[in-house]
Structures are given as structure tokens and as C-alpha cells.
TIMARPA-51784 format. One line per 4 residues: for each residue z, x, y of N, C-alpha, C, O. Coordinates in steps of 0.1 Angstrom, whole numbers. Layout:
BEGIN
Z/X/Y/Z/X/Y/Z/X/Y/Z/X/Y  ...
END
This chain:
BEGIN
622/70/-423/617/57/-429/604/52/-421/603/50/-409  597/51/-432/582/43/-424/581/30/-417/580/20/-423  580/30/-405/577/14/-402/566/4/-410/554/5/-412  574/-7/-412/569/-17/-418/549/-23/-416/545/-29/-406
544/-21/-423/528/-25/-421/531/-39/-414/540/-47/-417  520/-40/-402/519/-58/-399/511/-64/-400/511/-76/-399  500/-55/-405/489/-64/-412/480/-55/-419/478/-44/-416  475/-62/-431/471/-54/-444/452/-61/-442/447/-71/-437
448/-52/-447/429/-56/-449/424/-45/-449/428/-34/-452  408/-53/-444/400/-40/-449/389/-32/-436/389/-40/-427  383/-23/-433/376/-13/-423/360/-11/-432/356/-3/-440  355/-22/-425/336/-20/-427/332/-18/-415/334/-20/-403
319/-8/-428/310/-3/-416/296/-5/-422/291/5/-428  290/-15/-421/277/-17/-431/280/-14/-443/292/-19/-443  279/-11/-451/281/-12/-472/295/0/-468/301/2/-479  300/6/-460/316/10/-463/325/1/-458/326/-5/-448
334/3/-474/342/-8/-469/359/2/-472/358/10/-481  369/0/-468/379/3/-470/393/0/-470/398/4/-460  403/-6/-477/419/-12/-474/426/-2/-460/427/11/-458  428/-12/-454/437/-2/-445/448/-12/-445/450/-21/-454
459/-8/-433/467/-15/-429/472/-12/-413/471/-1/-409  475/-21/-406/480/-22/-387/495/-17/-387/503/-20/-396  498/-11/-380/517/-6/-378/510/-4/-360/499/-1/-356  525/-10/-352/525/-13/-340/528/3/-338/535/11/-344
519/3/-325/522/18/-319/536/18/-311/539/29/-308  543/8/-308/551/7/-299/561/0/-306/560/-7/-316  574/3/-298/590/-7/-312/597/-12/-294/600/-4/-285  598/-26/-293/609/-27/-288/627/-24/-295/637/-28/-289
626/-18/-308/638/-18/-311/649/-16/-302/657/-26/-300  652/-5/-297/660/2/-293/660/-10/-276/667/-7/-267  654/-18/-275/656/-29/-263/670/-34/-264/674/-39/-274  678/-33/-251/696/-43/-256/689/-56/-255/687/-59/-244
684/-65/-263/686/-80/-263/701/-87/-261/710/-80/-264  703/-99/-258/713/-104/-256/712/-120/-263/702/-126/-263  725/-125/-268/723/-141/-278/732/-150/-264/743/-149/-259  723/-159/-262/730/-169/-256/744/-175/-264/743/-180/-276
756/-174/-259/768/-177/-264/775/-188/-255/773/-189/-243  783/-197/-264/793/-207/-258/802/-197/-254/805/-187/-260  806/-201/-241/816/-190/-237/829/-198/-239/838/-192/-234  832/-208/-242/845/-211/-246/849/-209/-260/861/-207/-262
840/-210/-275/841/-204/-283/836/-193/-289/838/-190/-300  827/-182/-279/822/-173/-280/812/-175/-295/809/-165/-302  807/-187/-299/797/-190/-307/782/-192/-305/781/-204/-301  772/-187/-306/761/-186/-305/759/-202/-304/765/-211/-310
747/-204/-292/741/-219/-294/726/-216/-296/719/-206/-294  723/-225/-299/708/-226/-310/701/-236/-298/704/-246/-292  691/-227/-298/678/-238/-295/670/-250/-299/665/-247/-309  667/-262/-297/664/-270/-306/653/-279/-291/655/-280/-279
638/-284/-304/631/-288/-295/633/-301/-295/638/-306/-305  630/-309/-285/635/-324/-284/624/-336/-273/617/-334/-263  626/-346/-281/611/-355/-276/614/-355/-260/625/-359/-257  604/-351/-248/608/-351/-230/609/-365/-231/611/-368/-220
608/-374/-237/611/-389/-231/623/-399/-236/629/-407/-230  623/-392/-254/634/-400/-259/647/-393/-260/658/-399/-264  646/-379/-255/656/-370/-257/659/-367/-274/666/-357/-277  653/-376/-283/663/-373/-294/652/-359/-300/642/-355/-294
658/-354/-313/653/-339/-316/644/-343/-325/645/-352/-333  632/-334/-321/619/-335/-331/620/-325/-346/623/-313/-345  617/-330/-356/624/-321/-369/612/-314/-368/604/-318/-359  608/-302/-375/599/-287/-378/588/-298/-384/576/-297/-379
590/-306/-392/576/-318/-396/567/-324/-387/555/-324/-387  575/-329/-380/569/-336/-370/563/-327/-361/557/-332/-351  564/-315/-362/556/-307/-343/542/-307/-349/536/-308/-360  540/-306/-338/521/-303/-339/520/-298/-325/529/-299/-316
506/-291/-326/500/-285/-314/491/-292/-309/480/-296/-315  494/-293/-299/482/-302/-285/477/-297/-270/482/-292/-260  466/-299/-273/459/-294/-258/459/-306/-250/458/-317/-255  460/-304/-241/465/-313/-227/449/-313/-222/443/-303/-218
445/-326/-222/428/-329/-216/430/-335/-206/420/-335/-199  442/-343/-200/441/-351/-187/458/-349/-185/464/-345/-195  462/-351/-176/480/-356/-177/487/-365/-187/485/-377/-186  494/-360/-195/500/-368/-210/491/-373/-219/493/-382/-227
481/-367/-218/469/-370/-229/466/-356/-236/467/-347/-229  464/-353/-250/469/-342/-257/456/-346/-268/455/-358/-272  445/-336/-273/441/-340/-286/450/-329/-294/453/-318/-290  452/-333/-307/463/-324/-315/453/-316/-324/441/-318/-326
460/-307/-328/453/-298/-338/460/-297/-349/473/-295/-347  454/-296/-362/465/-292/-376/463/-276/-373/455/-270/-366  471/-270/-382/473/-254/-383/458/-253/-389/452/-245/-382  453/-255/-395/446/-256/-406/433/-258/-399/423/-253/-406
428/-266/-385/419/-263/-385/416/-252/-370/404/-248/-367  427/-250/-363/435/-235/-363/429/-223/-368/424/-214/-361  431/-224/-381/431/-209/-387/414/-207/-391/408/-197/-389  408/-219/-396/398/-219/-396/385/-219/-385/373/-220/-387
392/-217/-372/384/-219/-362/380/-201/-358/372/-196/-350  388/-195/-369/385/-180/-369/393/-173/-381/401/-163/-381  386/-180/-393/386/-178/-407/380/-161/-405/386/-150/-407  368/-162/-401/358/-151/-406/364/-138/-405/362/-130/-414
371/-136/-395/378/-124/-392/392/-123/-396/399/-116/-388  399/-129/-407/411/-127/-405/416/-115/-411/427/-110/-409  404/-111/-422/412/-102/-431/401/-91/-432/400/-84/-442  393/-90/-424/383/-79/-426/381/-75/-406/380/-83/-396
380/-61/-406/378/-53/-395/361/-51/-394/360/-39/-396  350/-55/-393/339/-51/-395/330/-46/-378/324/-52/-370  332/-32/-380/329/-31/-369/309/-30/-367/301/-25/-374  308/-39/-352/294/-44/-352/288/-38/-341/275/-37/-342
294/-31/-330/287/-23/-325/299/-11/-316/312/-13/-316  292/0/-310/297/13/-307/296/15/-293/285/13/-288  306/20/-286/302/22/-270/308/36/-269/316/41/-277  303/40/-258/310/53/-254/322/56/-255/329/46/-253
332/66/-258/345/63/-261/355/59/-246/364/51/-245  349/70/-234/349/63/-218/346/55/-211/350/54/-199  335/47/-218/330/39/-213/341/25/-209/342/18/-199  347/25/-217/358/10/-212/367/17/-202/370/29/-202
373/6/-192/383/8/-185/395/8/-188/398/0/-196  405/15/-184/419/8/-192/421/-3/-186/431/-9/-193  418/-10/-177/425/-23/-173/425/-30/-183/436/-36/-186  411/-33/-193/410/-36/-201/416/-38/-213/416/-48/-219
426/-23/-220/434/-24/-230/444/-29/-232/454/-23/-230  444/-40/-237/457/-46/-241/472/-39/-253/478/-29/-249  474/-43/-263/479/-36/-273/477/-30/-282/469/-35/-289  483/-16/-287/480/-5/-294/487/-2/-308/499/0/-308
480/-2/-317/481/-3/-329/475/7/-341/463/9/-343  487/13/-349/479/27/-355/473/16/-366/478/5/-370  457/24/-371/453/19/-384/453/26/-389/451/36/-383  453/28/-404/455/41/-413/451/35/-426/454/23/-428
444/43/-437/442/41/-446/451/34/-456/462/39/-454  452/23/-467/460/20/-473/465/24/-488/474/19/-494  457/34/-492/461/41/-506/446/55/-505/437/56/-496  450/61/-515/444/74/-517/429/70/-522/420/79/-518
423/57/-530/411/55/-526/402/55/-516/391/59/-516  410/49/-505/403/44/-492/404/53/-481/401/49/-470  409/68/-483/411/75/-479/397/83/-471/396/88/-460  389/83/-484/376/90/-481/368/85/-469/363/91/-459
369/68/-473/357/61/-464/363/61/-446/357/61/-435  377/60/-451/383/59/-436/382/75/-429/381/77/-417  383/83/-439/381/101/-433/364/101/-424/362/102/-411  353/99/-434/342/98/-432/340/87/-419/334/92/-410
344/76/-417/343/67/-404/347/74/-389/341/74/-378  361/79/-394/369/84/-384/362/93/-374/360/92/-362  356/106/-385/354/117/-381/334/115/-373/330/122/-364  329/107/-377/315/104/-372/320/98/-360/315/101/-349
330/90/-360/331/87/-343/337/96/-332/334/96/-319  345/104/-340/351/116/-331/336/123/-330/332/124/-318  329/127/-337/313/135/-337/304/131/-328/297/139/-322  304/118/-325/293/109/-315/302/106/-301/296/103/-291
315/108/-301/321/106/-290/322/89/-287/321/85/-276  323/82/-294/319/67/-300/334/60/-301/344/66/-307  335/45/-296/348/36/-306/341/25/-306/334/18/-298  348/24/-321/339/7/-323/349/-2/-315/360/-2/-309
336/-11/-319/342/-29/-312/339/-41/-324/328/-44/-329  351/-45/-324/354/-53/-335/355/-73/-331/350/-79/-322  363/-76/-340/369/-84/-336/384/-88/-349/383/-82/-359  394/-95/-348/402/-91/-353/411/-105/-353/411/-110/-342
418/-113/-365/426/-125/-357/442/-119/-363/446/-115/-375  449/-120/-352/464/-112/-352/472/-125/-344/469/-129/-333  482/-129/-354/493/-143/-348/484/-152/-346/482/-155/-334  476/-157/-356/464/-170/-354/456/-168/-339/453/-177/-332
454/-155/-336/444/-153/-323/438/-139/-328/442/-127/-330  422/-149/-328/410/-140/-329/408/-128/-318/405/-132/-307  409/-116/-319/410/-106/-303/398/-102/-305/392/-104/-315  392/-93/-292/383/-82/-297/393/-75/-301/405/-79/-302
387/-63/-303/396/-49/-305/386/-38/-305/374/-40/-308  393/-23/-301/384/-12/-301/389/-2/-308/401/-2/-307  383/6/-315/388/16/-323/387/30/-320/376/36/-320  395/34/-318/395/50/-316/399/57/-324/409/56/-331
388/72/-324/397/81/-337/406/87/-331/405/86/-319  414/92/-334/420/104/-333/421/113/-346/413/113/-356  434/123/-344/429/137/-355/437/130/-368/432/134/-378  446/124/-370/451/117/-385/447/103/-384/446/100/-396
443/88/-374/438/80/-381/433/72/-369/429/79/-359  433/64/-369/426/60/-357/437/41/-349/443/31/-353  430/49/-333/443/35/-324/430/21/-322/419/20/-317  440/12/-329/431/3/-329/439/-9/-317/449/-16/-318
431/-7/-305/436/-19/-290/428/-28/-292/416/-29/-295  441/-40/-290/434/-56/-290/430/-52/-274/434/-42/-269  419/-61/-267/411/-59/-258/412/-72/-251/410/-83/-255  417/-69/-237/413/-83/-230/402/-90/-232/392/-85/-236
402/-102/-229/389/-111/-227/384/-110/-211/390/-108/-201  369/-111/-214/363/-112/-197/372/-123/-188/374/-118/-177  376/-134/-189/380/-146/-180/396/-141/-179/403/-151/-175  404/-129/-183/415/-123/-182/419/-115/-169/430/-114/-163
406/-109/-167/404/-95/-160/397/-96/-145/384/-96/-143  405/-96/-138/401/-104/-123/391/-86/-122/393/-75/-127  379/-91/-112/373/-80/-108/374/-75/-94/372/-81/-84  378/-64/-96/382/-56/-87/376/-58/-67/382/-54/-57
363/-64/-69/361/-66/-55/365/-82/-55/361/-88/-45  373/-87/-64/374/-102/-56/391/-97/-53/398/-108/-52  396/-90/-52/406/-85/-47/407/-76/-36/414/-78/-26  400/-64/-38/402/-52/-28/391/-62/-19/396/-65/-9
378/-67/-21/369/-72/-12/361/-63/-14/363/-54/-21  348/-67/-6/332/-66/-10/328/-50/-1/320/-41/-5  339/-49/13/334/-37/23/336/-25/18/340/-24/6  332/-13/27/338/3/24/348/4/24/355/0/33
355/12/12/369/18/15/372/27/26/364/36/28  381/25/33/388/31/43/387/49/44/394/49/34  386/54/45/385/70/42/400/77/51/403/70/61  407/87/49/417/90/51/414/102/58/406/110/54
421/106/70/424/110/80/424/126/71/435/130/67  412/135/70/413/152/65/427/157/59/431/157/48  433/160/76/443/164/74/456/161/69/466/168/65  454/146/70/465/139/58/467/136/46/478/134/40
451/137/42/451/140/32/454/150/24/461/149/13  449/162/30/455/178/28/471/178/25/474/183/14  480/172/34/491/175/37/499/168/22/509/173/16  492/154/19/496/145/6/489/157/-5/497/161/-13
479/160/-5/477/170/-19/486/180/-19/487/186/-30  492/184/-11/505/198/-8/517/191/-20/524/197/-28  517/178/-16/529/174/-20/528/169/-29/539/168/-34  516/162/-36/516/161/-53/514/176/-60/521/180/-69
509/180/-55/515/194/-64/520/203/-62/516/215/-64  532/197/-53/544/204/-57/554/192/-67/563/197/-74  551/178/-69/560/176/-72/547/168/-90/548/158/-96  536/179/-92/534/178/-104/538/182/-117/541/193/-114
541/181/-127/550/181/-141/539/181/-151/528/178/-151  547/184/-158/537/186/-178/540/171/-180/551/167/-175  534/165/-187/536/148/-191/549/151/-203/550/158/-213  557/142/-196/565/142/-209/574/126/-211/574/119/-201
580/121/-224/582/110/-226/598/105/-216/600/93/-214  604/111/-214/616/113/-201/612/111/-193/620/105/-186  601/111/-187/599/108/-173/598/90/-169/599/83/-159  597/87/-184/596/70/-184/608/64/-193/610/53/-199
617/77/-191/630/61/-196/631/54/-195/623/51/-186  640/44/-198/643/30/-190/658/35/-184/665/41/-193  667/35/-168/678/40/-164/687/29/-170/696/32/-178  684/15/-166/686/-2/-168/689/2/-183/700/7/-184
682/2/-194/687/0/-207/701/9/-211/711/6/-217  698/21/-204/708/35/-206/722/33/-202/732/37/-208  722/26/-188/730/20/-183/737/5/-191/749/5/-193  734/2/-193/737/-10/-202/744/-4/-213/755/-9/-215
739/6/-223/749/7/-233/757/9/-231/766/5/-239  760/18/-218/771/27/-217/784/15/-213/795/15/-219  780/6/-202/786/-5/-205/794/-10/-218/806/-10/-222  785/-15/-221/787/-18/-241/795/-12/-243/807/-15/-243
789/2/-247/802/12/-254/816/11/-246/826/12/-253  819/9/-232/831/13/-225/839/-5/-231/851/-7/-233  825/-15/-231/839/-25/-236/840/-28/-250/849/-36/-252  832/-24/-262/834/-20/-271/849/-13/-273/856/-17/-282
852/-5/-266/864/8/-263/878/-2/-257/890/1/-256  872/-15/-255/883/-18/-247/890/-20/-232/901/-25/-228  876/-13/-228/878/-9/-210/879/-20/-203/872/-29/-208  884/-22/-194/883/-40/-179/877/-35/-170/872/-43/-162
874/-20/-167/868/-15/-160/851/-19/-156/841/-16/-161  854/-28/-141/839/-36/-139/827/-25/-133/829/-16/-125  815/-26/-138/806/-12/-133/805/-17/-117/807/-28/-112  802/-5/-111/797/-2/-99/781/-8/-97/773/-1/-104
773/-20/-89/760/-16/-88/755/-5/-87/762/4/-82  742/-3/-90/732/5/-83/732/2/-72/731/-9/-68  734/17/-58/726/15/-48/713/13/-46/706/16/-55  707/7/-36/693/4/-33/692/18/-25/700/25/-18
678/20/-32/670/32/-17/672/26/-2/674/14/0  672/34/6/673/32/18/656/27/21/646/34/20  658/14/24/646/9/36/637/20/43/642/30/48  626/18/43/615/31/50/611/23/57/606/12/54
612/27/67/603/25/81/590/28/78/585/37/71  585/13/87/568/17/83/558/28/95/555/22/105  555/37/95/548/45/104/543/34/114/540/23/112  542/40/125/537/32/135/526/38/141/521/31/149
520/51/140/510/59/143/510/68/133/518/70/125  492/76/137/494/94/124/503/99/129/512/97/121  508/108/141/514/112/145/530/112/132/533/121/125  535/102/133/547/99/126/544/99/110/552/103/101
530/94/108/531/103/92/529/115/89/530/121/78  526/119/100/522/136/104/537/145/97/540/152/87  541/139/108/559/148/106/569/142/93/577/149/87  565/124/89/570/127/77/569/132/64/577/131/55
553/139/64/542/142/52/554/158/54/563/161/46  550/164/65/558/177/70/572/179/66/578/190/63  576/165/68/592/171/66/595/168/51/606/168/47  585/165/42/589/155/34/583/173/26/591/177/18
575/179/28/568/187/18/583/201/21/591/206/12  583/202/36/599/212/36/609/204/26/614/213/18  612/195/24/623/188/14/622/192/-1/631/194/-9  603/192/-5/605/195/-14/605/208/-19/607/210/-31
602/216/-13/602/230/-13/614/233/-14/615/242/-22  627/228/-7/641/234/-1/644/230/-16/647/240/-23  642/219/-23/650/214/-33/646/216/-48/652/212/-57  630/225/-49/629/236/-56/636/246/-58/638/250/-69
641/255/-45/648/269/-46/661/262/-49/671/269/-51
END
């Protein structure tokens, strides 16, 4: 069964225009969520918003949205002038200019989203877009309003349709020397280095989607299922890894790079 479209419109490119539609690249489905329950009647309790001063509850009529300009001072906003503060983009993808397709960082990419044509008309123009950007080595840059927020977004082809990422904003994305700092990077000791390349590839792998299960969720069902079943049986924690000692000279990372590369060799054969 196909996952549900999350948003329907259209893909311009100067006078081509085309229906597409957005489906999330990602499902938290399979996430265990849990419902806050009364545990004396084992009945769900409900959330409800309520005035901070008068305590009593504010009905769905009465909310409005407010930006906070000083302490308890709020100018409000209707939905309405909200939606219109980024009308232009709500229903059309118009892509306005082209960057290298390497050129962006991934720090940068936020959420990923297949786009795909929306009927066998629109098929052509979306084939024809796709394939000139795979040709130029090229992804557009858009802009896009998804949950009443206007994003950029960038478009990439691939070989059946193309991943369309909402894009951070510049005032999002801390830069890299106001964190690592302004000096030279540190340079690493030849032979330690050597000794750490021994040991990523021995312990390199073909990429596969197992290597990023979640253990926590897997563990959890199994739970579930055992009191589903009826079990009183309480789980055992997780142990913690054992604490590592921090090196206190090369010397000592010397011998644990060494003993660490014999370990993984032994536990190969």
C-alpha cells in the first residue's frame, strides 16, 4: 500500500509547469509511542490548555498566536494573516536558481521528502526536469510553505523522481570556526594515525540499513509482547560499557591502538 501524499501542487521551471505531489521519505510508524494513562482507572487523560493566571481552560475559539515583544506583552496574529505572510509559495514549487549538486553541506539538510509526478500528464515535464539536472550535475533551490512555514528547499534528481530537502536557514547553522575556533587543526602523530587506519578497515562494512536499528525500540516490544502474554517477569537493565580511561600519554595510545587492532583480528577468525 502506498503511503499517503502530504502535499499536492505543482513543479515550475520557467513556462514548465507540472502536478506533483510530497510523501515523507521517513515513517516514524513503527516508533513504540506511549498515552499518558490514569493509573488508578487505567483511562487515558487528555491534555487541555488553560489561562497561566486564571487557571480556568481556554476553549479552541479563544486561542490565538502571539509573539512575545517585551515580558507579558504579546502582539497577536490571526491565522489568516499567517498564511498570507507566505501566500506566494504555498502551492507551487518554482524553482529560481541551480547550484552544484555538492556544493551544499549536509549540515545544512534538514527534511527529506520524495516528489513525484502526480498523474500520467505531468509525467513528461517532471521526466524532462529531472533528467537535465541529473545531466548538469545541478539541484534546484526553491522555496516551499509546509505546516504554515515557508522553507527553502533543494531538489535532487535521482533515477525514478526526485528528493526534495527542506533546508535550514542561515541564523540556524552555527559556523564551524565559532566553535572549533579561528587556529590550525592539530595534526596527528604519523604513526597513530597509521595504526587508527589499520583499524577502520578492519572494522569497515558494505552500508546496510541494520547497522542503524534502534536496540531501545526492539527491546521494548519484546517487553510488550512478554506482558501482552501475561509475564510479571521484570526486565533486566542494560549494562553500561565499562568506563575508558583517558590516555595519559602516546605511549598508552600506542599499546591501546595495538591491542585493540590484535582484538579485532582475533575476533574476525
Amino acid at each position: 500500500m502506498a503511503p499517503p501524499r502530504y502535499w499536492k501542487g505543482y513543479l515550475k521551471l520557467s513556462l514548465v509547469t507540472c502536478a506533483v505531489s510530497l510523501t515523507p521519505a521517513t515513517s516514524p510508524a513503527e516508533k513504540i509511542r506511549f498515552h499518558t494513562l490514569n493509573s488508578e482507572t487505567g483511562n487515558r487523560v487528555r491534555s487541555r490548555y488553560v489561562d497561566a493566571e486564571t487557571g480556568k481552560v481556554v476553549a479552541d475559539k479563544d486561542q490565538a498566536k502571539g509573539y512575545e515583544i517585551a515580558e507579558g506583552r504579546h502582539i497577536v496574529l490571526e491565522d489568516e494573516e499567517i498564511e498570507a505572510a507566505a501566500l506566494e509559495s504555498a502551492r507551487t514549487i518554482n524553482i529560481e536558481q541551480f547550484v552544484p549538486a555538492d556544493s551544499i553541506d549536509w549540515i545544512w539538510y534538514d527534511t527529506p521528502y520524495y516528489l513525484l509526478p502526480e498523474d500520467e500528464v505531468a509525467e513528461e515535464a517532471f521526466a524532462v526536469i529531472r533528467e537535465a539536472m541529473k545531466a548538469t550535475g545541478t539541484a534546484g533551490i526553491s522555496r516551499l510553505v509546509l505546516a504554515r512555514r515557508e522553507r527553502a528547499v533543494m531538489l535532487v534528481p535521482e533515477d525514478k523522481g526526485i528528493i526534495l530537502w527542506t533546508l535550514r536557514y542561515g541564523d540556524e547553522v552555527r559556523a564551524p570556526e565559532d566553535v572549533y575556533g579561528s587556529g590550525a587543526p592539530r595534526k596527528g602523530e604519523p604513526q597513530l594515525v597509521s595504526l587508527i587506519e589499520t583499524l577502520i578497515k578492519d572494522k569497515t562494512l558494505e552500508w546496510s540499513p541494520s547497522l542503524v536499528e534502534d536496540p531501545v525500540q526492539n527491546r521494548l516490544k519484546d517487553i510488550i509482547a512478554e506482558k501482552e502474554k501475561g509475564a510479571k517477569k521484570k526486565p533486566s537493565r542494560q549494562k553500561k560499557d565499562d568506563e575508558v580511561e583517558a590516555p595519559s600519554n602516546v605511549v598508552s595510545i600506542m599499546e591501546a591502538l595495538k591491542r585493540s587492532i590484535r582484538e579485532e583480528k582475533k575476533g574476525k577468525r
